[in-house]
N, C-alpha and C positions, 0 to 999 in steps of 0.2 A: 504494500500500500504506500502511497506517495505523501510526502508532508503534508499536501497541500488533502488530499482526501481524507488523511488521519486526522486532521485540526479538526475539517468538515461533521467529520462524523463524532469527534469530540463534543464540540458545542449542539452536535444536534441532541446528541446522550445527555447533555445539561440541559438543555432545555425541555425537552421529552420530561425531564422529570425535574425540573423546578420547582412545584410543590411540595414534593418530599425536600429537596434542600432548601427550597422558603422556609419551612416550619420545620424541619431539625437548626438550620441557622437563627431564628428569630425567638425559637419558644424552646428550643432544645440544646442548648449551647454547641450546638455543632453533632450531637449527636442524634441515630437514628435506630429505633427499635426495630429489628426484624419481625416481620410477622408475614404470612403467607400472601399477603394483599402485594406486599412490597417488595419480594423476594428475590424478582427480574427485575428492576427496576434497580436495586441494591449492586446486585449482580455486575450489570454497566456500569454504574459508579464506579465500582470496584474493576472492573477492567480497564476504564480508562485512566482509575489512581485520581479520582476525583474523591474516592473515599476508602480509607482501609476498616480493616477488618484484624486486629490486635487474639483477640478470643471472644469466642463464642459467649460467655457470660457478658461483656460487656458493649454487645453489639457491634454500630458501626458507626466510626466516625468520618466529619468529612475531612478531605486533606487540608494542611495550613495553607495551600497553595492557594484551593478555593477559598477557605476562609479570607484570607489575606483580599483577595480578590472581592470579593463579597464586603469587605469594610472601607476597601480604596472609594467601589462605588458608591457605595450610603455616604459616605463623608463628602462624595462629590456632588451627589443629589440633594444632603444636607445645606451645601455649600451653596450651591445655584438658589435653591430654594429659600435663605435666609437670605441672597443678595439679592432679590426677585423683591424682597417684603421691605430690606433697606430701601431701595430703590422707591418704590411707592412711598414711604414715611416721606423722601426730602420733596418729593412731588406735591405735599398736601398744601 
């Protein structure tokens, strides 16, 4: 497979299942309960090393990579978003 089809098929694996890492990031500190709804979905994470898998008691988490990833953006969305509201205050 070519860089350019691996990255492809990378973010489509992230996206594909963004709610499971929306809500292990937001409500679960990074981590994600295995359960048979989520198992494929777990599976790809874990192949593309989006999320490892330490032992089976302790689930799965997702990698610092994404994490990392996932805080650059909120802080940037953050950022737009309080300079969006500054912006309007010196307007009034």
């Amino acid at each position: 497979m070519s860089k350019d089809a691996s990255s492809k098929a990378l973010f489509q694996a992230a996206l594909r299942n963004y709610e499971l890492i929306d809500d292990a990031y937001f409500n679960a500190g990074g981590k994600i309960s295995l359960t048979e709804e989520n198992t494929s979905a777990v599976s790809t994470l874990i192949k593309f090393r989006l999320a490892w898998q330490f032992d089976e008691m302790d689930g799965v988490q997702l990698s610092s990579s994404l994490l990392k990833l996932l805080e650059k953006t909120g802080n940037a969305s953050r950022r737009i978003r309080g300079s969006d509201e500054i912006a309007s205050l010196w307007r009034l």
